[in-house]
N, CA and C atoms as a LAMMPS dump frame, in Angstrom:
ITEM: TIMESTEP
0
ITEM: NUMBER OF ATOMS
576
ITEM: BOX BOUNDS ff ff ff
-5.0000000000000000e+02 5.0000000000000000e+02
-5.0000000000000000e+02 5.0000000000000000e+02
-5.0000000000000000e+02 5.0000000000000000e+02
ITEM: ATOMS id mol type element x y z
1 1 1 N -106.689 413.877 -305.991
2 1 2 C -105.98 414.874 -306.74
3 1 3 C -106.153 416.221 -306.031
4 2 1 N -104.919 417.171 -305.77
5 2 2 C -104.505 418.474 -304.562
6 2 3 C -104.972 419.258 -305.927
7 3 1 N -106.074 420.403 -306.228
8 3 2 C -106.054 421.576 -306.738
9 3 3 C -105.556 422.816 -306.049
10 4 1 N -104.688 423.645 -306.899
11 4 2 C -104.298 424.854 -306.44
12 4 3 C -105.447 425.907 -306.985
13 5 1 N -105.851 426.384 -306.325
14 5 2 C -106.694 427.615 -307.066
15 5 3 C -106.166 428.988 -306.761
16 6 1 N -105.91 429.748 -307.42
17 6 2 C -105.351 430.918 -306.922
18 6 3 C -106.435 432.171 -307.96
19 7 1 N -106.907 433.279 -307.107
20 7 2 C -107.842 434.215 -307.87
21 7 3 C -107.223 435.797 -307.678
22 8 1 N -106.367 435.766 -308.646
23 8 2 C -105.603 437.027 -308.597
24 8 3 C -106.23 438.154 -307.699
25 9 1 N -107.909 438.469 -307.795
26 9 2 C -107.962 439.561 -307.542
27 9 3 C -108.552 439.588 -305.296
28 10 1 N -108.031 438.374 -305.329
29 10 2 C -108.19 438.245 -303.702
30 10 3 C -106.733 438.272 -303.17
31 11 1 N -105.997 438.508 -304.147
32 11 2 C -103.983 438.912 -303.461
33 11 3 C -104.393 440.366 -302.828
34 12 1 N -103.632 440.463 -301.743
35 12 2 C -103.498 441.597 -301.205
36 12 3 C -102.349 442.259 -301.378
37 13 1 N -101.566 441.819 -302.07
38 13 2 C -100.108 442.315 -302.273
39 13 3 C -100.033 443.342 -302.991
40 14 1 N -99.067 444.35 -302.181
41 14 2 C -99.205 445.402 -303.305
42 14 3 C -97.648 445.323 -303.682
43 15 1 N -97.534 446.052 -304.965
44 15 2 C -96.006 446 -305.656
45 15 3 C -95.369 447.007 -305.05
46 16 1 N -94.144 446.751 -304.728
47 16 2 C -93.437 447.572 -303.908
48 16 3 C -92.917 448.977 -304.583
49 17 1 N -92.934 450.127 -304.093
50 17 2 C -92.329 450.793 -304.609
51 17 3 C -90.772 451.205 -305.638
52 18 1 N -90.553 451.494 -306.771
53 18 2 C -88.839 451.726 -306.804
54 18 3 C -88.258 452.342 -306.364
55 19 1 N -87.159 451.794 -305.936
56 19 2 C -85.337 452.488 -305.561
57 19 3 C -84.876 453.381 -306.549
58 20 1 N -84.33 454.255 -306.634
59 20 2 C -83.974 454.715 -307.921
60 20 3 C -82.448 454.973 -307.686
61 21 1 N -82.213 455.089 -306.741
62 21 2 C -80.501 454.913 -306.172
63 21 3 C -80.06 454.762 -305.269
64 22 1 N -78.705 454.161 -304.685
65 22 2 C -78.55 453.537 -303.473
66 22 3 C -76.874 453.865 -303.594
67 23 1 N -76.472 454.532 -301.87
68 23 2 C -75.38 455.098 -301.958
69 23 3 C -74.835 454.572 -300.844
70 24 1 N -73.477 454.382 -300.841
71 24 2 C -72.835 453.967 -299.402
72 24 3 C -71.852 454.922 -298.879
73 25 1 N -71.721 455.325 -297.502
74 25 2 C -71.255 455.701 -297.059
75 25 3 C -70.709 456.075 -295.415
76 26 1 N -69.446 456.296 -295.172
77 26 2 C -69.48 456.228 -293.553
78 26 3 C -69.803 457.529 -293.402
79 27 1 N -70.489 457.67 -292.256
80 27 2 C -71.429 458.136 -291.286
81 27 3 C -70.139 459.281 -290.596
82 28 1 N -69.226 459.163 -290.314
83 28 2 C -67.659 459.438 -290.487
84 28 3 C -67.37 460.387 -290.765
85 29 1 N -67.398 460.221 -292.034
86 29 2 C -67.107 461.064 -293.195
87 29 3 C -68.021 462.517 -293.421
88 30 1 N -69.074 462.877 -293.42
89 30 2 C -69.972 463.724 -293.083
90 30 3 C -69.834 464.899 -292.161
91 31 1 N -69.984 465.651 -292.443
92 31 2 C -70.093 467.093 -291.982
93 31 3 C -71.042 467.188 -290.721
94 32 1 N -70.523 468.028 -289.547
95 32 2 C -71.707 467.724 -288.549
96 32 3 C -72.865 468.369 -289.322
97 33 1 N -73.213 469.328 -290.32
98 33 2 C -74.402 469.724 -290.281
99 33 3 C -75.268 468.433 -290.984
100 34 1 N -74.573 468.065 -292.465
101 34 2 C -74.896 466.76 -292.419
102 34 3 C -75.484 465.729 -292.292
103 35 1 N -74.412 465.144 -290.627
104 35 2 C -74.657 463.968 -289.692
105 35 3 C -75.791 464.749 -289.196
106 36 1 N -76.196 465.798 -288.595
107 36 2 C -77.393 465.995 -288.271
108 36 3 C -78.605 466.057 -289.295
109 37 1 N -78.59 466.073 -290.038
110 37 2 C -79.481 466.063 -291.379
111 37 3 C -79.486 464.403 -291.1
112 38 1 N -78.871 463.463 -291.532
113 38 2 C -78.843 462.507 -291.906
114 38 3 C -79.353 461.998 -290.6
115 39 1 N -79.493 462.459 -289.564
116 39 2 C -79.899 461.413 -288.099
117 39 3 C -81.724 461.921 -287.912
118 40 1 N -81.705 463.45 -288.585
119 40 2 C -82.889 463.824 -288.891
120 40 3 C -83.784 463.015 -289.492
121 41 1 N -83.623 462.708 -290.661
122 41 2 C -83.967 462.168 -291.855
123 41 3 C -84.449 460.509 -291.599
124 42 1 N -83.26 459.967 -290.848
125 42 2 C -83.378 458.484 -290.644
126 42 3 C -84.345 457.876 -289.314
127 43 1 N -84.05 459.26 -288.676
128 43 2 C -85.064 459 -287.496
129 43 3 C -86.473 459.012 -287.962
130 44 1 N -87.161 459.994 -288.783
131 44 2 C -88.26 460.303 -289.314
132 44 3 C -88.871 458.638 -290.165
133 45 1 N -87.466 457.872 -290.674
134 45 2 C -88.124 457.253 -291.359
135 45 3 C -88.201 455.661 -290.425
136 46 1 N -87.379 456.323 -289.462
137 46 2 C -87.342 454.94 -288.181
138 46 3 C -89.213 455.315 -287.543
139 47 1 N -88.99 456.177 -287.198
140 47 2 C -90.514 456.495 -286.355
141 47 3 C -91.806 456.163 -287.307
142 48 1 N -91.739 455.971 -288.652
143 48 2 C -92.668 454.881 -289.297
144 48 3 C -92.994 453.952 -289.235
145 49 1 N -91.987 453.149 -288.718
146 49 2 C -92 451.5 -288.226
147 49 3 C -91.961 451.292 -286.631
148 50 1 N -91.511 452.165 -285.892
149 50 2 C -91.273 452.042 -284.464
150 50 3 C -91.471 452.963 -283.743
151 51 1 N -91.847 452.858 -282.552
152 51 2 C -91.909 454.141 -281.408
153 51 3 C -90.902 453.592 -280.487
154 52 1 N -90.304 452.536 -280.437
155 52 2 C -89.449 452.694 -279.357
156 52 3 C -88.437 453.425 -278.377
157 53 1 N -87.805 454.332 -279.55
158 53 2 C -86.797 455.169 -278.464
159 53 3 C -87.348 456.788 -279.478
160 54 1 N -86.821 457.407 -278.453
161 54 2 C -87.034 458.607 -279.288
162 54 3 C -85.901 459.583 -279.591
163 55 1 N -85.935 460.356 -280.307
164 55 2 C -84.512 460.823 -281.734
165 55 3 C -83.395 460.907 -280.772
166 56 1 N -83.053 461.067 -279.113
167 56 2 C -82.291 461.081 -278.821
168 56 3 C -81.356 459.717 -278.468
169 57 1 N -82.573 458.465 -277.719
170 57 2 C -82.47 457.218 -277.698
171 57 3 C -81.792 456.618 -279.229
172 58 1 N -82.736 457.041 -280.201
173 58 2 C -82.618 456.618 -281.961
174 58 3 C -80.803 457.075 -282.154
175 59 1 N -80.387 458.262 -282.046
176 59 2 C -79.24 458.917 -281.973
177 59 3 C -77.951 457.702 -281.698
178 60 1 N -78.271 457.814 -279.906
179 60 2 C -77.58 456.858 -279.336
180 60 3 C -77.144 455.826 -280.075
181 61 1 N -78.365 454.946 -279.806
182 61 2 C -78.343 453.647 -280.723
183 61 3 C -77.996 453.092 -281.799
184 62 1 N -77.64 454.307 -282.984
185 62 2 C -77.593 453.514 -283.628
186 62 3 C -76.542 454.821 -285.161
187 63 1 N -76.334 455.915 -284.194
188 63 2 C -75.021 456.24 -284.826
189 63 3 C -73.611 456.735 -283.858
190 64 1 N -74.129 456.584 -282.437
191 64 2 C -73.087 456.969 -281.46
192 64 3 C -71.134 456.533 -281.586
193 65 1 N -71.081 455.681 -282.674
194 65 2 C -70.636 454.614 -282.744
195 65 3 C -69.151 455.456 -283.703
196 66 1 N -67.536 454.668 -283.278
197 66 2 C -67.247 454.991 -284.314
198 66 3 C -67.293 454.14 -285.338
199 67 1 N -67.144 454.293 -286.816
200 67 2 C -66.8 453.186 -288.405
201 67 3 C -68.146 452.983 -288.235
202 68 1 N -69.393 453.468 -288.201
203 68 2 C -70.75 453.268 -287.959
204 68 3 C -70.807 454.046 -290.103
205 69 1 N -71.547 452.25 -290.78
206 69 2 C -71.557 452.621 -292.329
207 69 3 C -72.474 452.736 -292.825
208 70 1 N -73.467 453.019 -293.708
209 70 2 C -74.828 453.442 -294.342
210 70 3 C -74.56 453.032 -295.572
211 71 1 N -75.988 452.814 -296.099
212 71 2 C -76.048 452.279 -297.029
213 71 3 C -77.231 452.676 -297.473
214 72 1 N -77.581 453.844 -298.105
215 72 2 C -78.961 454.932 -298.059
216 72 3 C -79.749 454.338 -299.645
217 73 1 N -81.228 454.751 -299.382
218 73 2 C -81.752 454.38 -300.194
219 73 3 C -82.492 455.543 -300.803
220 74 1 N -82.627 455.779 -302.166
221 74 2 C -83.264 457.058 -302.491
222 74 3 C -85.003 456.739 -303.496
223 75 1 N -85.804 457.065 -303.725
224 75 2 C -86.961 457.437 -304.844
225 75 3 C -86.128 458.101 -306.026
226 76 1 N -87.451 458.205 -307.214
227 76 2 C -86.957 458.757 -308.02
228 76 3 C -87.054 460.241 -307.629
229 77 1 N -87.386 461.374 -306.712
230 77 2 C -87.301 462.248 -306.418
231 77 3 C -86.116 462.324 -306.043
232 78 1 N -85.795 461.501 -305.321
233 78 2 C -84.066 461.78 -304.174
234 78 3 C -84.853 461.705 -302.915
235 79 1 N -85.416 461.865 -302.489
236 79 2 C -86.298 461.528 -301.203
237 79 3 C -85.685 460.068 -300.229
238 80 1 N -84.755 460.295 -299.35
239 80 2 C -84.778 459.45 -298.578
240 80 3 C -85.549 458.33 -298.052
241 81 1 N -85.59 457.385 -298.565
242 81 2 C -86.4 456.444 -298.233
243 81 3 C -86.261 454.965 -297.577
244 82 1 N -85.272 454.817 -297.108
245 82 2 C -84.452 453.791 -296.472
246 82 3 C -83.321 453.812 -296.259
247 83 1 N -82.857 452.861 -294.939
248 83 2 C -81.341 452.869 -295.239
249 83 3 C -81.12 451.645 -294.272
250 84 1 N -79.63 451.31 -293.986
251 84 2 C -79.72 450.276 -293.087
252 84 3 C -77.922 451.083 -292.88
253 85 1 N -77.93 451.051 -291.056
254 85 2 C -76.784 451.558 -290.684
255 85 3 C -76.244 450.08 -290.125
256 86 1 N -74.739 450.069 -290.388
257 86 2 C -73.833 449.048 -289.351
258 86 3 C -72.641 449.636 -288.487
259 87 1 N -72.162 448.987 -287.643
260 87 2 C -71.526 449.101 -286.854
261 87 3 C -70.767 447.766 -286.591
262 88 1 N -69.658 447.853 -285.582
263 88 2 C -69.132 446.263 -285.225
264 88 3 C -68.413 447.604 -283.853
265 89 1 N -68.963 446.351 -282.394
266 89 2 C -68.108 446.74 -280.962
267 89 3 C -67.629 445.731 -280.789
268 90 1 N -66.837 445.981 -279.559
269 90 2 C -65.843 445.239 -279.201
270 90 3 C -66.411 444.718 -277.584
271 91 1 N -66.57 443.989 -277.203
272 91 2 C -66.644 443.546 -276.037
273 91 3 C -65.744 442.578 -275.53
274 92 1 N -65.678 442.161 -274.581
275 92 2 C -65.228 441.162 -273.717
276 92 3 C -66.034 439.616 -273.744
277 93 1 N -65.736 438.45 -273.89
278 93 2 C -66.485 437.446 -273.647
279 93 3 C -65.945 436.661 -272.261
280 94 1 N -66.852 435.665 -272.014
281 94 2 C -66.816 434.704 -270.809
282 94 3 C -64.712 434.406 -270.494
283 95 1 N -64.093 434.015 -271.601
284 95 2 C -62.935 433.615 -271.398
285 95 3 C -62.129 435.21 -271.494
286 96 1 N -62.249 436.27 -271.596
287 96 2 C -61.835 437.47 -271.489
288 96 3 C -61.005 437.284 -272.837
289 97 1 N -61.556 436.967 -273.71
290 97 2 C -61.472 437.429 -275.488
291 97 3 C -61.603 438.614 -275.895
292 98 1 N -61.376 438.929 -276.727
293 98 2 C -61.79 440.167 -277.49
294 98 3 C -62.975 439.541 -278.691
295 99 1 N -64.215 439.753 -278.42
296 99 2 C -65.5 439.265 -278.69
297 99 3 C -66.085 440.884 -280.202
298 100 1 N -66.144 440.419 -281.346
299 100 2 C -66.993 441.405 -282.249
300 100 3 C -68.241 441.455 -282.005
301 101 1 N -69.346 442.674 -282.083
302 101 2 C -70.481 442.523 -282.044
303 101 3 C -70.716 443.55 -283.151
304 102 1 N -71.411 442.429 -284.216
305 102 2 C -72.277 443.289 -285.731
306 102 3 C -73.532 443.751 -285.032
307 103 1 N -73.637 445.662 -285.524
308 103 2 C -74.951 445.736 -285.158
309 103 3 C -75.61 446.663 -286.47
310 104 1 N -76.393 446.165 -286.998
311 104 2 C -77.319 446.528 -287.376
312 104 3 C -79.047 447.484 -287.912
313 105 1 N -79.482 448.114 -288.36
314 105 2 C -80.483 448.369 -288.487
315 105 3 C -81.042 449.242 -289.769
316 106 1 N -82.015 448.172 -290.372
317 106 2 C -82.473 448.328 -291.46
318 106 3 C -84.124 449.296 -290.989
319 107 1 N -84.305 449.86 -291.985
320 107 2 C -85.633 450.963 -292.289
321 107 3 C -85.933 451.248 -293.35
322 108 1 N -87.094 451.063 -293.93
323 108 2 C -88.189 451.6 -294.52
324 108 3 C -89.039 452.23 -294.72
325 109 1 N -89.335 453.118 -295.504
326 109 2 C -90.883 453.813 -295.862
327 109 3 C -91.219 452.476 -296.247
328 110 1 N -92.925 452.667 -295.426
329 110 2 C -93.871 451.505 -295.785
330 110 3 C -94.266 451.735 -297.628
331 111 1 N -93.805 450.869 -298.206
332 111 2 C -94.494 450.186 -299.778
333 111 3 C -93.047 450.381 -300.549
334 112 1 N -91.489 450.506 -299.712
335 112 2 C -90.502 450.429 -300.418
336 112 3 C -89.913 449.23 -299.79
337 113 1 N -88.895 448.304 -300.659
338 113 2 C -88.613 447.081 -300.46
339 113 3 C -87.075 446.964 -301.009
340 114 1 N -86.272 446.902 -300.288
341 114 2 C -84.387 446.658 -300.551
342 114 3 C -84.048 446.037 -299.838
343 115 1 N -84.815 444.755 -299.44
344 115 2 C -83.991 443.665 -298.496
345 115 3 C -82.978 443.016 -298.815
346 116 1 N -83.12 442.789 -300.13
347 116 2 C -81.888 441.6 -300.796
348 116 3 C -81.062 442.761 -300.688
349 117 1 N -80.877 444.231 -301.171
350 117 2 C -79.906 444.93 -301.316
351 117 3 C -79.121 445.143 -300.008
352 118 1 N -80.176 445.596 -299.033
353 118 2 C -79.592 445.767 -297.455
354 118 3 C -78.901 444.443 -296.83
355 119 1 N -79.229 443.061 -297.143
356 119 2 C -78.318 442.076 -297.012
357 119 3 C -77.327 441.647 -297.289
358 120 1 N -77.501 442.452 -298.764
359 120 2 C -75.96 441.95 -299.866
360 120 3 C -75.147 443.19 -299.03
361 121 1 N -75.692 444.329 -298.705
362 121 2 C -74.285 445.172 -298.009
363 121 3 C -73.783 444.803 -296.118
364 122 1 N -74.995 444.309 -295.478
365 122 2 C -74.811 443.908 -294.483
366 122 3 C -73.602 443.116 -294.637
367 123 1 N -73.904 441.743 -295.402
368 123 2 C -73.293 440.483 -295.356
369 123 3 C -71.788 440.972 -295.884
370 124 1 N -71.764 442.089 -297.321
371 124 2 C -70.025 442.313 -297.268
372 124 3 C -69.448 443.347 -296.394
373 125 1 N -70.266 443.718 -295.576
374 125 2 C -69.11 444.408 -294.736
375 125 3 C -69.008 443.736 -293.521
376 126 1 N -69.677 442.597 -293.417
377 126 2 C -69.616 441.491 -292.101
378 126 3 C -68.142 440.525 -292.596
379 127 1 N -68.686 440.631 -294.142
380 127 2 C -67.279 439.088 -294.589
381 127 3 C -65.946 440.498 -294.772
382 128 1 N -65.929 441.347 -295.255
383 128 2 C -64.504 442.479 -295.181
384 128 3 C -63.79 442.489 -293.591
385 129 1 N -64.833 442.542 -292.754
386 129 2 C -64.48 442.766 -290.981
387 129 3 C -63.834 441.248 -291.362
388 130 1 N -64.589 440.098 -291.136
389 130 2 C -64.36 438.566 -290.913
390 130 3 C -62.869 437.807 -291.557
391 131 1 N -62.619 438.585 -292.83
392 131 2 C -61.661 438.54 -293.541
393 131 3 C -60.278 439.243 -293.003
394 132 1 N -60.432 440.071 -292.183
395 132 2 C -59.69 441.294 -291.663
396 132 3 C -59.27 440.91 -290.304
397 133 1 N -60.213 440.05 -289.982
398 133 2 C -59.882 439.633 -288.313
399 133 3 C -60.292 438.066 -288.38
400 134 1 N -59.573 437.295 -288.864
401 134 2 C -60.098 435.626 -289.138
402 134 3 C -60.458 435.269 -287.352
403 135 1 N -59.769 435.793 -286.615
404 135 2 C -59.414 435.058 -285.283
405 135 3 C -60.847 435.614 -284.325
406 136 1 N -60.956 436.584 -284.773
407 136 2 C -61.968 437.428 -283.521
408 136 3 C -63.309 436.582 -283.63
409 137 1 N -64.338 436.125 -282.565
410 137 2 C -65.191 435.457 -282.853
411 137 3 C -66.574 437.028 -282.689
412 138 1 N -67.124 436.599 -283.559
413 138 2 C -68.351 437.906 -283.607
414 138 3 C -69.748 437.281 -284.065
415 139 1 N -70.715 438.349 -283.29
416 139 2 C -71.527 437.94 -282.711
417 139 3 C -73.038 439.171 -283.385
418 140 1 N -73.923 438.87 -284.071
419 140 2 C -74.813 439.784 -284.534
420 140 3 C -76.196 439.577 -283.541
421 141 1 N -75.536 441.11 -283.19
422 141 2 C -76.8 441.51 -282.018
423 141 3 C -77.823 442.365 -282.27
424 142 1 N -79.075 442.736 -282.555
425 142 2 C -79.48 443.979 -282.886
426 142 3 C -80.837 444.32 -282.204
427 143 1 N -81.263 445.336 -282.205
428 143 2 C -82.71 445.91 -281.435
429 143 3 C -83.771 445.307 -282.262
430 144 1 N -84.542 444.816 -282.122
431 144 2 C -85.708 444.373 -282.645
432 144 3 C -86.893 445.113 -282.638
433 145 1 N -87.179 445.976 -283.267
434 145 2 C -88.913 446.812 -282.489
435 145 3 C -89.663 446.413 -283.523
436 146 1 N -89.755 445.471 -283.792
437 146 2 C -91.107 445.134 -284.919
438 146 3 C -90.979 443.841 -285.069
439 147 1 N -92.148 442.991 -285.113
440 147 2 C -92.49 441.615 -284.966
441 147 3 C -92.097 440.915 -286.184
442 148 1 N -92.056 441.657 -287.584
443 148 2 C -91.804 441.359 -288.917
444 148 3 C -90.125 441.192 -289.032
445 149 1 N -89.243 442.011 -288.5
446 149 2 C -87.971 441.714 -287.873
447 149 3 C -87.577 440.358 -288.04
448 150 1 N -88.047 440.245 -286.292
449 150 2 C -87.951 438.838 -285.953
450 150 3 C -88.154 437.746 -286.5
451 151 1 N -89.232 437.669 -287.336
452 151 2 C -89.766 437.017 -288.016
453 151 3 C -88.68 436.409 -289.017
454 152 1 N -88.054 437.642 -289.252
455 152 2 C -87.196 437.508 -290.492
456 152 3 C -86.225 436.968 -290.233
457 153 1 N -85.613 436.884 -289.11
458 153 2 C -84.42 436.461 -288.544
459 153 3 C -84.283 434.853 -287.51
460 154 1 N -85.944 434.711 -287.54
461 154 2 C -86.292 433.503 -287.023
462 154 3 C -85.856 432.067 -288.05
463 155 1 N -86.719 432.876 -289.209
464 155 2 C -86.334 432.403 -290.764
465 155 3 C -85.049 431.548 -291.326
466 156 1 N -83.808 432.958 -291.023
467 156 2 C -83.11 433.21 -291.433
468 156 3 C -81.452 432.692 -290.544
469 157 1 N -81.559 432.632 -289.377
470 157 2 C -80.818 432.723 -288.371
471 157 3 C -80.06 431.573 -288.034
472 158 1 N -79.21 431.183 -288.154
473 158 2 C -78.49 429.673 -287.772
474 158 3 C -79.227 429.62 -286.001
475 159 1 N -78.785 430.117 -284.952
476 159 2 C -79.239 430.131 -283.537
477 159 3 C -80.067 431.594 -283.2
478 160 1 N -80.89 431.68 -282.854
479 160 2 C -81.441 432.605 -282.464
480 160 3 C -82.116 432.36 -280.774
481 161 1 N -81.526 434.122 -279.835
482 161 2 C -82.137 434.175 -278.919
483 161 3 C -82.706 434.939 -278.567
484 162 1 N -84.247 435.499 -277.884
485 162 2 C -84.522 434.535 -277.308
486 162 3 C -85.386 433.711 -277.704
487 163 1 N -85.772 432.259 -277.934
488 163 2 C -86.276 431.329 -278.665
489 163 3 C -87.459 430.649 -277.511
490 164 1 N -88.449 430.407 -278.237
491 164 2 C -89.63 429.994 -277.337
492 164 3 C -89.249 428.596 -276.712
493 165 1 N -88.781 427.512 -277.191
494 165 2 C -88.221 426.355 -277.09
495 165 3 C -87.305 425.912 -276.331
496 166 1 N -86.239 427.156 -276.618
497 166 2 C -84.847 427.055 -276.229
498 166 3 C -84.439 427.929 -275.006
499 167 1 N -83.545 427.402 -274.229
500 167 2 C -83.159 428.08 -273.033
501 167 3 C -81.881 428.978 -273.438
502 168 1 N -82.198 429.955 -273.117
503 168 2 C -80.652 430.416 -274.084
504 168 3 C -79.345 430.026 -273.141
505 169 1 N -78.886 430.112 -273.921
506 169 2 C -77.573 429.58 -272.608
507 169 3 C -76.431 430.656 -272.37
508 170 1 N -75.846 430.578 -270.884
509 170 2 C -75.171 431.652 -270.109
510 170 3 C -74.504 432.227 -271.162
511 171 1 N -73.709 431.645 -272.039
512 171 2 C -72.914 432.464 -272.374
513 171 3 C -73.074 433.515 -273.423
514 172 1 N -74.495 433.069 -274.19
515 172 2 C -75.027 433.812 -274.731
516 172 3 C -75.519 435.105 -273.707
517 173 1 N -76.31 434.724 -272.833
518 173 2 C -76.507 436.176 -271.919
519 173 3 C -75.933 436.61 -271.376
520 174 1 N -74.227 435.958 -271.513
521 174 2 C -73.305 437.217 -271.074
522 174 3 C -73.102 437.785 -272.482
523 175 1 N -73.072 437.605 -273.638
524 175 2 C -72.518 438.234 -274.555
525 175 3 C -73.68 439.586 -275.045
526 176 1 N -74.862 439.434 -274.508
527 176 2 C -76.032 440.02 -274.609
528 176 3 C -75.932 441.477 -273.735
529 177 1 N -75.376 440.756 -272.337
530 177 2 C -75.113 442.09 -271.216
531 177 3 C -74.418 442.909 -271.498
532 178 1 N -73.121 442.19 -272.198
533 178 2 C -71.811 443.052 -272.488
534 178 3 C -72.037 443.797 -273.346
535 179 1 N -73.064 443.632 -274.035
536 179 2 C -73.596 444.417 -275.744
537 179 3 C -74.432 445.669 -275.215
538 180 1 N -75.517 444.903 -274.217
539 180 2 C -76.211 446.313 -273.357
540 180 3 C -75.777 446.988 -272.497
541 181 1 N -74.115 446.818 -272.134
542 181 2 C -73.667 447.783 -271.827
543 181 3 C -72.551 448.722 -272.425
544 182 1 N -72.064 448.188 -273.03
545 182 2 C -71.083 448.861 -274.338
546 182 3 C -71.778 449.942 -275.157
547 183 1 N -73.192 449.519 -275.502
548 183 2 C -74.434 450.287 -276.14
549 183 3 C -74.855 451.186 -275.184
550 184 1 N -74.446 451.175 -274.112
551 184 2 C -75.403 451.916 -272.979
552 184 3 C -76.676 452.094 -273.483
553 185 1 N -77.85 450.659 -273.314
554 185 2 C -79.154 450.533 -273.363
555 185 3 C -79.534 450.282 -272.041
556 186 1 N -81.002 450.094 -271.771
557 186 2 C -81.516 449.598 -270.448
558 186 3 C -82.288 448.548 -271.041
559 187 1 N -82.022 447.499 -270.019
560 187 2 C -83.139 446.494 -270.452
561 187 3 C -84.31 446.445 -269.684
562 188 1 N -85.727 446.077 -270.068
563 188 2 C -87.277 446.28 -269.521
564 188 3 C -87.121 444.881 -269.221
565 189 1 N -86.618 444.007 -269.35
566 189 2 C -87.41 442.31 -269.321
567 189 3 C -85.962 441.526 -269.499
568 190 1 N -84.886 441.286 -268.464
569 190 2 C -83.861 440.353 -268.561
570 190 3 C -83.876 438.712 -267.929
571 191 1 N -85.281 438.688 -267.73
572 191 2 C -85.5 436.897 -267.686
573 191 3 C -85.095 436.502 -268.804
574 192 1 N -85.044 436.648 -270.102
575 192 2 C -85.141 435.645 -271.639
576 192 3 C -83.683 435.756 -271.964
């Protein structure tokens, strides 16, 4: 006979903070003083979770973009506290298609939690594009700087690259190149 024992006070979990409102909007639409407020703001709460690029790299990446949409998260103060920006480019694929690329990126203040929310808006403005363009084949690419990420998307992911197991295959790393260069990123490590 399998006993479960569980002793509440050895959980380490702490309860996540509340949302107190959540607003959508294009990035677009905004006033440059604004869009600079708002790249302020999001960077501050990117550099909690990541050091990878810095506010000008952060900039680039991930509002350079046009139809680039937000989906902001507030406290009960109003205090910015998350958000997750999207985008969709256009690249070229192997057969000289017109190829979509969803991009992504979700953020947090550490002890606030809107994943299901940041998915439910990811996923309808992925199925509005998908609905809008039945024919275009598209492709969700995004920067990874945190191991918990991945994790999530390892989980979650019908194919994922790059995979410890799996060899990724060409045509995936052409659709990868075409993304790091459309993005104008640099890559550190293009063996995987």
């Amino acid at each position: 006979m399998l006993f479960k024992i569980s002793v509440p006070f050895f959980r380490f979990r702490h309860k996540s903070k509340e949302l107190s409102k959540v607003k959508t909007l294009s990035f677009q639409s905004l006033s440059f003083n604004s869009k600079q407020e708002m790249i302020d703001n999001a960077f501050d709460l990117y550099k909690s979770s990541s050091l990878t690029l810095n506010k000008e790299g952060f900039e680039k990446a991930f509002f350079d973009y046009e139809g680039v949409q937000l989906c902001l998260f507030y406290n009960e103060i109003q205090e910015l506290v998350g958000f997750i920006n999207l985008s969709i480019i256009f690249i070229k694929n192997d057969n000289n298609r017109k190829h979509a690329i969803f991009c992504a990126g979700i953020f947090f203040k550490q002890g606030f939690k809107g994943g299901k929310l940041a998915v439910l808006f990811g996923f309808s403005q992925f199925l509005n594009f998908k609905l809008r363009n039945l024919m275009t084949p598209i492709s969700y690419v995004t920067l990874v700087s945190n191991p918990a990420v991945y994790r999530l998307l390892a989980e979650n992911a019908h194919s994922l690259y790059p995979a410890e197991n799996k060899k990724t295959p060409q045509y995936v790393k052409a659709i990868f190149d075409r993304t790091v260069e459309a993005r104008k990123l640099s890559l550190i490590d293009n063996d995987n």
